[in-house]
C-alpha positions in Angstrom: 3.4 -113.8 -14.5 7.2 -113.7 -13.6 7.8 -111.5 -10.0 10.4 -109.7 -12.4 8.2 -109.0 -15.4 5.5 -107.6 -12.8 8.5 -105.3 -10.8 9.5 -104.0 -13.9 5.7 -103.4 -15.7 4.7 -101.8 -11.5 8.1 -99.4 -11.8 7.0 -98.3 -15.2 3.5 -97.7 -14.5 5.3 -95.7 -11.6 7.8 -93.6 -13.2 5.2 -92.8 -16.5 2.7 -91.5 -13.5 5.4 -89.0 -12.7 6.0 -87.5 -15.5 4.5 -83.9 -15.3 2.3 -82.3 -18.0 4.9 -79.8 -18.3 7.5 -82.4 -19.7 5.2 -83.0 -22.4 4.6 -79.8 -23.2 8.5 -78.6 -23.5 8.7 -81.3 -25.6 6.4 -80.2 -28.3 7.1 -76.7 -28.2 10.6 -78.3 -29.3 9.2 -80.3 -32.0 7.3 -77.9 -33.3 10.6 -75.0 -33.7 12.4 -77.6 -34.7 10.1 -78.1 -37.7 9.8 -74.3 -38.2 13.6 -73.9 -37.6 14.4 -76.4 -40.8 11.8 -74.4 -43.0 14.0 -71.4 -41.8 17.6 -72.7 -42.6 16.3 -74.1 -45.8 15.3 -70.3 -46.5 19.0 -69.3 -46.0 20.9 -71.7 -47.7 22.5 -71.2 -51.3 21.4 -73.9 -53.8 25.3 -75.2 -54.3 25.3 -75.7 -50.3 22.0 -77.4 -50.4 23.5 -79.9 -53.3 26.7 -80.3 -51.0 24.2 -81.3 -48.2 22.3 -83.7 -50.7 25.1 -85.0 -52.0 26.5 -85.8 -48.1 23.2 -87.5 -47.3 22.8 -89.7 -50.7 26.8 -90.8 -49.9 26.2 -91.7 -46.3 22.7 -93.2 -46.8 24.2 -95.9 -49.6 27.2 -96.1 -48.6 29.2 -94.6 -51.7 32.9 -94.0 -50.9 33.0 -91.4 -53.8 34.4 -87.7 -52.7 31.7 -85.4 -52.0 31.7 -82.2 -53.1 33.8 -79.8 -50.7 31.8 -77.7 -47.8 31.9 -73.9 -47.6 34.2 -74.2 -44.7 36.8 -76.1 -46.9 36.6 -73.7 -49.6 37.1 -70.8 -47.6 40.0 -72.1 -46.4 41.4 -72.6 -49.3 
């Protein structure tokens, strides 16, 4: 084995030993209210701003350089 691929595999080992259990739990309390805070937000949105946001994601996902339906924000400008 390479003296660089066995540095880097000994810090690894190293720095994943560190890691407290604490760490891991922060970071599934925030996955899980993430999760519930979409289910929430879905909850408050109209149906028109939930199209918009559809309609966003479907443009930027295939690429389609159509105009997208204008945002709350834009029409309350207006």
């Amino acid at each position: 084995m390479d003296l660089n691929v066995r540095a880097f595999r000994t810090v690894q080992a190293a720095l994943e030993e560190k890691a407290p259990a604490a760490d891991r739990l922060k970071k599934e309390a925030s996955r899980r209210g993430g999760l519930t805070g979409g289910k929430s937000r879905a909850k408050t949105l109209t149906a028109k701003r939930r199209k918009e946001i559809a309609l966003a994601a479907n443009a930027a996902r295939w690429g389609h350089r159509r105009p997208v339906a204008p945002t709350q924000a834009e029409e309350e400008r207006q």
